[in-house]
C-alpha positions in Angstrom: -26.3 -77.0 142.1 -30.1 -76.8 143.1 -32.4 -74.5 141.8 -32.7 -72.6 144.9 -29.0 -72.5 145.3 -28.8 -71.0 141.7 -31.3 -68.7 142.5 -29.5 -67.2 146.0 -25.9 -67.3 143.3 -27.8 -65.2 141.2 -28.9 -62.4 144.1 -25.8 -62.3 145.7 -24.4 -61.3 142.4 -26.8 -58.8 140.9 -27.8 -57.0 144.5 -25.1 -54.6 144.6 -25.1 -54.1 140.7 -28.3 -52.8 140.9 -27.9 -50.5 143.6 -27.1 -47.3 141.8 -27.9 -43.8 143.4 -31.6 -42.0 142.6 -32.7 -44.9 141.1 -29.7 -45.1 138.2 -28.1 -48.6 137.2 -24.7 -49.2 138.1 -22.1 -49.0 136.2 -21.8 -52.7 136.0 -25.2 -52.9 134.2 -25.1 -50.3 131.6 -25.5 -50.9 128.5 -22.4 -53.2 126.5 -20.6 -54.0 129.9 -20.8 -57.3 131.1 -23.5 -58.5 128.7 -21.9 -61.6 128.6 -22.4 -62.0 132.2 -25.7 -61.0 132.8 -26.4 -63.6 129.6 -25.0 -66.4 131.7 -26.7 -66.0 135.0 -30.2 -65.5 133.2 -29.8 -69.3 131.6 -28.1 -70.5 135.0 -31.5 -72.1 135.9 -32.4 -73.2 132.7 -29.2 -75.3 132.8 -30.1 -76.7 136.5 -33.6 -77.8 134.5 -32.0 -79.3 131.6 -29.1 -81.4 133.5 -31.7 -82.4 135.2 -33.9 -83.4 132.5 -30.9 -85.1 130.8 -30.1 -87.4 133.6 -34.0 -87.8 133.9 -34.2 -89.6 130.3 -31.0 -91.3 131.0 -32.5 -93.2 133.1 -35.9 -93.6 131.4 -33.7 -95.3 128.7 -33.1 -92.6 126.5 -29.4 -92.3 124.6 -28.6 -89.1 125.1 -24.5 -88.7 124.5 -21.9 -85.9 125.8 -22.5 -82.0 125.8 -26.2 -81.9 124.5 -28.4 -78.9 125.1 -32.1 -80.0 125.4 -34.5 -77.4 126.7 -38.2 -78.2 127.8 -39.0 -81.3 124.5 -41.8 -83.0 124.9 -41.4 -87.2 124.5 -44.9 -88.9 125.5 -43.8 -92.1 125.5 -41.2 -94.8 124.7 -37.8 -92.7 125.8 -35.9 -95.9 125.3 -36.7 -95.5 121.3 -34.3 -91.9 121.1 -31.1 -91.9 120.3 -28.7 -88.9 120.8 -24.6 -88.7 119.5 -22.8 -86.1 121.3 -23.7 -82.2 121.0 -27.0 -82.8 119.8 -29.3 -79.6 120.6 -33.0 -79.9 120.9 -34.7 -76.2 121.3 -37.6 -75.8 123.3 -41.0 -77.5 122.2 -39.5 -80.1 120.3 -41.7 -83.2 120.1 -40.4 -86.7 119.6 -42.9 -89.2 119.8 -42.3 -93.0 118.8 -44.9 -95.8 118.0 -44.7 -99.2 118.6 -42.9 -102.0 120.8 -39.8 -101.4 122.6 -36.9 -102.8 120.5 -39.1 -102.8 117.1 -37.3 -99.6 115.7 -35.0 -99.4 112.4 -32.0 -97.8 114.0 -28.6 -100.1 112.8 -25.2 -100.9 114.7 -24.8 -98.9 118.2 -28.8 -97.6 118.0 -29.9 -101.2 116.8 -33.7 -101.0 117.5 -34.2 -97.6 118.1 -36.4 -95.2 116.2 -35.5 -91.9 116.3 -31.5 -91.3 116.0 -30.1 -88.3 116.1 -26.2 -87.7 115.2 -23.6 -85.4 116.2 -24.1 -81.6 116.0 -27.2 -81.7 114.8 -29.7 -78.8 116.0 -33.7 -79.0 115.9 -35.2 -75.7 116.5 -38.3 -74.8 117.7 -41.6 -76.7 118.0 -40.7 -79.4 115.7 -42.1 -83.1 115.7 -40.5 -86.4 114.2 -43.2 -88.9 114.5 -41.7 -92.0 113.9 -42.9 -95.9 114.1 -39.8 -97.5 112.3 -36.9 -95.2 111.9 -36.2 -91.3 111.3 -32.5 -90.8 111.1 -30.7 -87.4 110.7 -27.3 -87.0 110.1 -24.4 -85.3 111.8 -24.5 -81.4 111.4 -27.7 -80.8 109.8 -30.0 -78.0 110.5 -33.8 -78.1 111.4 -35.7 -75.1 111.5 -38.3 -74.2 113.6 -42.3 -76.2 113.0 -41.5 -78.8 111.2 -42.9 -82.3 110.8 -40.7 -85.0 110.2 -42.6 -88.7 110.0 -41.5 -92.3 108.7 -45.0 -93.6 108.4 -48.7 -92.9 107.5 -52.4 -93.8 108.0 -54.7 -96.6 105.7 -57.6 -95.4 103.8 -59.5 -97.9 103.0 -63.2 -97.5 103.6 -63.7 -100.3 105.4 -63.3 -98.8 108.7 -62.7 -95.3 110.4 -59.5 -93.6 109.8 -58.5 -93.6 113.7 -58.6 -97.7 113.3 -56.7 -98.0 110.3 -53.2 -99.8 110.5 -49.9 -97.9 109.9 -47.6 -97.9 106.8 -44.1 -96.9 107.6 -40.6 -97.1 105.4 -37.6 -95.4 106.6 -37.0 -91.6 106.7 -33.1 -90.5 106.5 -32.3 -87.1 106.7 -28.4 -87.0 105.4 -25.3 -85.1 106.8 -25.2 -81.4 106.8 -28.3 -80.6 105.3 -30.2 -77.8 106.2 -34.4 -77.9 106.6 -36.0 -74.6 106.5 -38.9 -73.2 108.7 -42.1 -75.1 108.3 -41.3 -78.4 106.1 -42.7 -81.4 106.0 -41.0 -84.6 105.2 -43.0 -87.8 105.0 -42.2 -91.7 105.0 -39.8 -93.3 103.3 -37.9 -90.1 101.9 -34.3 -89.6 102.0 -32.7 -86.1 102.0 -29.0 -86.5 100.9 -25.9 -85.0 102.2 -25.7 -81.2 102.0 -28.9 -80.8 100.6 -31.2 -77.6 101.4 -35.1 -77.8 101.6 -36.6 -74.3 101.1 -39.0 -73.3 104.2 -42.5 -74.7 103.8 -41.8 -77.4 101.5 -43.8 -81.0 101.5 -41.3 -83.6 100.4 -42.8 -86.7 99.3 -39.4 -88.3 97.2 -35.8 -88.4 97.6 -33.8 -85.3 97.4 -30.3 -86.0 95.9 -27.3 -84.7 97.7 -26.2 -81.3 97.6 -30.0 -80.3 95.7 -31.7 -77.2 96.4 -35.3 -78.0 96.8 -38.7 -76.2 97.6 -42.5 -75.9 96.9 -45.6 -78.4 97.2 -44.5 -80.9 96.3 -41.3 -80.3 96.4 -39.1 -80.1 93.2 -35.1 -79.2 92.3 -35.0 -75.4 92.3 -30.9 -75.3 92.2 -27.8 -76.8 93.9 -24.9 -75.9 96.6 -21.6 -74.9 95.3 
């Protein structure tokens, strides 16, 4: 459907709701009926947008698998360096940007040369970046909350030369299965979160979390453990 089709779907539908006597909403808009309804047709043209924009980095290269939800994500360059499993849902503002030739990425079996692989189920919220140059993995249903950094790499600082001219170091980052990342953390190169682990909001992790650990604070330590 186009957007202006979408659009005319929409005012055929809600013109006689509205139309209530003096002023008054209909019956069919108070309050608690139909919420469910109205819900639907105010994300109708988002969803034009984002099949749309899925079919969009399709072709660009991108992986994108079946049934994912990606609202307005910003990827600068390099869309042939993401890789998406199925149900994957990337919130609006979400930044993925990739370094580096196509086909140099980390990314093993299926995603062979990729960089940035995202599995099954996993949601990134809001305004969130993974900055990667080799690989950033994360694993099947885990959880990012919203501003985050994720990265796989950083700057030289030798004083040689400027920082902007400096070459990159990079190592792996792998975010495991069903872990769930906090508001505001940052995880940097070469760390790997393991399997049901929990990173407290606005934690710097600069090691390996084990699996199932509760960690926060700068930098962060073990605090606890899922049971």
């Amino acid at each position: 459907m186009s957007a202006p089709a979408a659009h005319e779907r929409i005012d055929h539908v809600l013109a006689p709701a509205v139309a209530g006597a003096n002023g008054a909403l209909a019956p069919s808009l108070r309050p608690g009926r139909n919420d469910a309804l109205l819900n639907r047709l105010l994300q109708l043209p988002a969803g034009v947008r984002m099949r749309v924009r899925i079919a969009t980095l399709r072709l660009l290269g991108a992986r994108i698998g079946r049934k994912c939800w990606i609202r307005h994500v910003e990827l600068p360059r390099n869309p042939w360096d993401l890789w998406c499993d199925d149900r994957v849902a990337l919130d609006r503002g979400v930044v993925l940007l990739t370094t580096g030739e196509r086909g140099g990425g980390r990314g093993e079996h299926a995603a062979a040369g990729r960089r940035i692989v995202i599995r099954e189920r996993v949601y990134i919220n809001r305004y969130t970046m993974i900055d990667a140059s080799e690989l950033v993995e994360i694993g099947a249903c885990t959880m990012i909350g919203p501003h985050t950094y994720i990265t796989d790499h950083d700057h030289g600082t030798a004083l040689d030369r400027p920082v902007h001219a400096q070459p990159l170091h990079g190592a792996p980052t792998r975010i495991g299965r069903d872990v769930w990342i906090g508001a505001g953390v940052t995880i940097l190169k070469g760390v790997t979160v393991g399997d049901q682990a929990v990173v407290a909001a606005g934690a710097v992790v600069t090691r390996d979390v084990p699996a199932r650990a509760i960690v926060g604070g700068v930098p962060a330590k073990i605090i606890g453990e899922r049971s």
